[in-house]
N, C-alpha and C positions, 0 to 999 in steps of 0.2 A: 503554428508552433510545433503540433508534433513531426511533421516531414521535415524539419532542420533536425531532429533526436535520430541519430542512427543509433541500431540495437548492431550490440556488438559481442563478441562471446566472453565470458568469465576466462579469464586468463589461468586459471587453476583445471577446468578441466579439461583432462587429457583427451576427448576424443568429444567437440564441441557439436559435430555434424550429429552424433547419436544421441543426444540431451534432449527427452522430453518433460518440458519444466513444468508440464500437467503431470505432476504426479498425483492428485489429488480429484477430484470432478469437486468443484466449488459450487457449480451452477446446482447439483440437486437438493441442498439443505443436509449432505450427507456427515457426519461428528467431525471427520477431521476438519471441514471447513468451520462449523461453527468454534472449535477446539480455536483454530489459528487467529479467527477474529475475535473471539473473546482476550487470546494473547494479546493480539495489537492493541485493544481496545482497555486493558491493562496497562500498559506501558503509556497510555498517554499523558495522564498528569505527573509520572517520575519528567519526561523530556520535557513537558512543560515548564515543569518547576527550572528545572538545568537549564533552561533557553533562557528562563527569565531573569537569568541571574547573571548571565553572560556580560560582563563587561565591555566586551567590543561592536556590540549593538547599543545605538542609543537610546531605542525604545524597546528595550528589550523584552518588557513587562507586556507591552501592547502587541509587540509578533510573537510571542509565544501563546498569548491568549489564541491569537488570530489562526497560529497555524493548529492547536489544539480543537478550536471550530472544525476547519476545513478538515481534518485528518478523521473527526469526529465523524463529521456527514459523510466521507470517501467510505468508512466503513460501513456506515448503515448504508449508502448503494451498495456497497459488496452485497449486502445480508438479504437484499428485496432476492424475497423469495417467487416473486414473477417471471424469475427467468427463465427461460426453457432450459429442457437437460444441454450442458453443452457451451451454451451459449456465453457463459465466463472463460476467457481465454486469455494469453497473454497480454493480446492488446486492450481489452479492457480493464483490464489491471491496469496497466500502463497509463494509459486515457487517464484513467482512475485518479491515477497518484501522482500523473504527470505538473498535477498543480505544484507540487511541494518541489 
């Protein structure tokens, strides 16, 4: 599945070749990363509620449950703190979230 995903550049920046999308080191436990997953990890019962409300799913109530799990558990892999300095990159992210 992930080798049919071509990564491809944000059409907003002007100079795509120089974008280092690490701006952050995730892998050491260091505030902004806990800062950003605590964001995420925020926001997920608002999407929940809004998914489950959605009229043009007919189970709407059952995949927002389902993706509020998965989104749940993607962030607590973010958070294992076992990983070596470094070793959180784009493609693990990706990997990561490529379920949703």
């Amino acid at each position: 599945m992930l080798s049919s995903l071509a990564l491809v550049p944000f059409p907003l920046l002007s100079d795509p070749a120089s974008y280092n999308p690490n701006t952050f080191c995730y892998s050491g436990g260091h505030p902004p990363r806990a800062a950003w997953l605590d964001a995420f990890r925020r926001t997920t019962l608002e999407f929940q509620g809004r998914a489950s409300s959605d009229p043009s799913v007919s189970d709407a109530p059952a995949a927002a449950a389902r993706f509020a799990e998965r989104y749940t558990a993607a962030l607590q892999e973010l958070e294992t703190p076992s990983l070596p300095e470094g070793a959180l990159r784009r493609a693990q992210c990706k990997t990561c979230f490529v379920r949703f």
